[in-house]
C-alpha positions in Angstrom: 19.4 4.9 14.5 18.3 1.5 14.0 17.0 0.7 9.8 13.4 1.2 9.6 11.1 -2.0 9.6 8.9 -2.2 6.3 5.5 -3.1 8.0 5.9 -0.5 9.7 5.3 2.1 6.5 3.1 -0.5 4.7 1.0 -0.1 7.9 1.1 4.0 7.7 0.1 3.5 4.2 -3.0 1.4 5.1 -4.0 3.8 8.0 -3.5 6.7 5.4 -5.6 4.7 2.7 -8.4 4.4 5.0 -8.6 7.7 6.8 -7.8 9.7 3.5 -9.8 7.0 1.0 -12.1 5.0 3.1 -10.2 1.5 2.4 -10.0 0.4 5.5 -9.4 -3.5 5.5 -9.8 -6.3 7.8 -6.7 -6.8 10.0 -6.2 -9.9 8.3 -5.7 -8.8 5.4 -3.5 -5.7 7.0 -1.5 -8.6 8.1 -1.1 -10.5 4.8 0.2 -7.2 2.7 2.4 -6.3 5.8 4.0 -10.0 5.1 4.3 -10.5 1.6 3.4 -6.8 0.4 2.9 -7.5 -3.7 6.2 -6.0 -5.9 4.8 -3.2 -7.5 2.3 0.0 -6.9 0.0 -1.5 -9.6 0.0 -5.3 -7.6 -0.1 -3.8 -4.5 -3.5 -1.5 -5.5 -5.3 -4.5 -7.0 -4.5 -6.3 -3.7 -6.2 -3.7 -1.8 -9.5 -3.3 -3.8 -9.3 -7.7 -4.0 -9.1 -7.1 0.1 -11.9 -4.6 -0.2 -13.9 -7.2 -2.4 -13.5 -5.5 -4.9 -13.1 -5.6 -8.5 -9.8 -4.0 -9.5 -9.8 -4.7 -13.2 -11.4 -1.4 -14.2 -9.2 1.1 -14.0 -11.5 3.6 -12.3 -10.6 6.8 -10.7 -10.8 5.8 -7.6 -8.5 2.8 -8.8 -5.8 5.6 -10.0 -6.4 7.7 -6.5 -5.1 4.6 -4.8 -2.8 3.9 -7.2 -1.4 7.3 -6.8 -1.2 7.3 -2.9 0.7 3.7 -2.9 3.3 4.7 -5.5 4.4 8.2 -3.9 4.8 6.1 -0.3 6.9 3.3 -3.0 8.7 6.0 -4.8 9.5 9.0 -1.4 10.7 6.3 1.1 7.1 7.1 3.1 6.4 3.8 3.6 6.9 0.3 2.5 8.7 0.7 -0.5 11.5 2.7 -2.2 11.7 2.9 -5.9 9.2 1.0 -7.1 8.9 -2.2 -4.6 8.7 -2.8 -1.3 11.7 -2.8 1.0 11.1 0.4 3.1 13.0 3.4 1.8 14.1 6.1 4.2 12.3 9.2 5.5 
């Protein structure tokens, strides 16, 4: 079985983000985090509420619900990330 591609679980965890959370972004900015996804859970939630337009420097609830969803696909190998940074763990 050929390695799993990355963008291919950052882009379930952007579908996921918008069905489940209602962030659904433009597809150029889809594009841009599937192509240089940011390191870490916290830099990769302030990249989608900056794609969103908006503010992530509060650390809102809804901030933490994202934050939540991005670091269990960074941390399970379900999608672009395995421990803590992207690189696409296994499912």
């Amino acid at each position: 079985m050929p390695p799993r591609d990355p963008k291919d679980g950052i882009r379930e965890l952007l579908h996921e983000l918008c069905v489940d959370l209602g962030f659904c972004l433009p597809p150029h900015e889809q594009r841009r985090l599937r192509e240089a996804p940011p390191a870490d859970a916290d830099g990769f939630t302030d990249a989608v509420f900056a794609a969103e337009g908006m503010d992530p420097g509060p650390r809102t609830p809804l901030w933490h619900q994202v934050r939540e969803r991005i670091g269990r696909h960074m941390r399970g190998g379900e999608g672009p990330a395995g421990a803590d940074g992207p690189g696409g763990g296994a499912r």
